[in-house]
C-alpha positions as CSV (number, residue, x, y, z in Angstrom):
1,X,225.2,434.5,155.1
2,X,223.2,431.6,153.6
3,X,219.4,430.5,154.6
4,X,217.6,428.0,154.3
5,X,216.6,427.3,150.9
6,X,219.3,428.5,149.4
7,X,220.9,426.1,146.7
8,X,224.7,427.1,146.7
9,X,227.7,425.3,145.1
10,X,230.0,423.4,148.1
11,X,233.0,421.2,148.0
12,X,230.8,418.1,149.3
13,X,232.8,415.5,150.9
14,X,232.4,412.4,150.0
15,X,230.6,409.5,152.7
16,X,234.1,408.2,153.3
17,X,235.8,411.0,153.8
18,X,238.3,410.2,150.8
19,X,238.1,414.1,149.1
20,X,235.1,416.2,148.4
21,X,233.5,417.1,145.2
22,X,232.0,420.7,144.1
23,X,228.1,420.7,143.7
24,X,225.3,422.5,144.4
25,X,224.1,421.7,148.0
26,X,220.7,422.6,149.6
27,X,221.1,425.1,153.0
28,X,219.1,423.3,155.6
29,X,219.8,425.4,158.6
30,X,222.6,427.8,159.8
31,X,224.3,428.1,162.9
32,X,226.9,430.6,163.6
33,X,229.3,430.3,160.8
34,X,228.3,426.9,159.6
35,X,225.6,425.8,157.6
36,X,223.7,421.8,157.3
37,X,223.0,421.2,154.0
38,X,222.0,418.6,151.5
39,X,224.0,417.1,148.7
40,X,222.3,417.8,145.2
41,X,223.2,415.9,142.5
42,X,221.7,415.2,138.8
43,X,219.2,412.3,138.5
44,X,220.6,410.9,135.1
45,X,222.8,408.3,137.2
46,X,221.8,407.6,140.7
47,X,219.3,405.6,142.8
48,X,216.1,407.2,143.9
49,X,215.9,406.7,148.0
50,X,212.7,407.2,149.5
51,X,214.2,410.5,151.4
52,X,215.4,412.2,148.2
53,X,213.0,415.2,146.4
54,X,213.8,415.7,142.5
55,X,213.0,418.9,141.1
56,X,212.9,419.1,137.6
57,X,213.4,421.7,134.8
58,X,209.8,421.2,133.8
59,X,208.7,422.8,137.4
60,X,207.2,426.3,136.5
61,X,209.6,427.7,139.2
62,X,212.8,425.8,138.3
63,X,215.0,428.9,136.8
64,X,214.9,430.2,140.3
65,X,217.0,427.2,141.6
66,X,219.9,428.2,139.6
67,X,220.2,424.7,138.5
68,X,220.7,423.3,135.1
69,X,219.2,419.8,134.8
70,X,216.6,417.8,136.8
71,X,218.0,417.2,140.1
72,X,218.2,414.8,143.3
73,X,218.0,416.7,146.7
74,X,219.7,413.8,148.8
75,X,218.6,414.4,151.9
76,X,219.9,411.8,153.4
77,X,223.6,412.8,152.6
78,X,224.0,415.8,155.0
79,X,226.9,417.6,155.7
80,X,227.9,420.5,158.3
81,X,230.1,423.1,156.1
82,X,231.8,426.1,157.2
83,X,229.9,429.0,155.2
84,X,233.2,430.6,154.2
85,X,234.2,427.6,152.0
86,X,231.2,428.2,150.0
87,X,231.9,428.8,146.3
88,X,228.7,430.6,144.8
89,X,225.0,430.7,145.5
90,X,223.1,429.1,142.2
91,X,219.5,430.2,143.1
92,X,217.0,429.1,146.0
93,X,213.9,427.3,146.6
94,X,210.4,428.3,146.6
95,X,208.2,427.6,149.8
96,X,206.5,425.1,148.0
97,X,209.5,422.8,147.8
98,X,210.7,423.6,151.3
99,X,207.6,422.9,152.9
100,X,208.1,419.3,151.1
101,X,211.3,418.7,152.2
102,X,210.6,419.6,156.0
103,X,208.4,416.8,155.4
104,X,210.5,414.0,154.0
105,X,213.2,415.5,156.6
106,X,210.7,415.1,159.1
107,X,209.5,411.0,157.8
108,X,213.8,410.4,157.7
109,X,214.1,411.8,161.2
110,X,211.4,410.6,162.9
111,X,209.7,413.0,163.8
């Protein structure tokens, strides 16, 4: 069962529900069977949005993540995902970066 932290690759769906895309995702939180997570995508093409955390390969801890390039957590594009369609775990987060993104999910929430 993924945790939080763990970066895993997802078919993400797309905002308009058109089709979905495999990608790494972020696990935010589990419940039951399902798991809220964060789209991750690389940071070559995209905007930056004030709720999205890069981590990049020059990060001392960055092998862990299982990622390949320097990426975009989008924490603002969220999605609830049954953990069975889950393709692969890549890697997972230190503490560092979670306790970062807590707070940016905390500033986009509110809270």
């Amino acid at each position: 069962m993924p945790k939080p932290g763990d970066i895993v690759l997802v078919p993400f769906p797309f905002t308009d529900l058109s089709g979905d895309k495999v990608r790494p995702a972020l696990i935010l939180a589990s419940v039951g069977s399902d798991s809220v997570m964060a789209m991750i995508s690389s940071t070559r093409h995209d905007k930056k949005w004030p709720s999205d955390y890069d981590i990049l390969d020059s990060d001392a801890d960055f092998a862990a993540t299982g990622l390949k390039v320097d990426s975009r957590i989008h924490l603002g594009k969220l999605a609830t995902i049954e953990a069975k369609i889950i393709v692969g775990q890549l890697g997972f987060l230190t503490q560092k970066h979670c306790q970062q993104i807590n707070k940016k999910l905390a500033k986009l929430f509110g809270y």
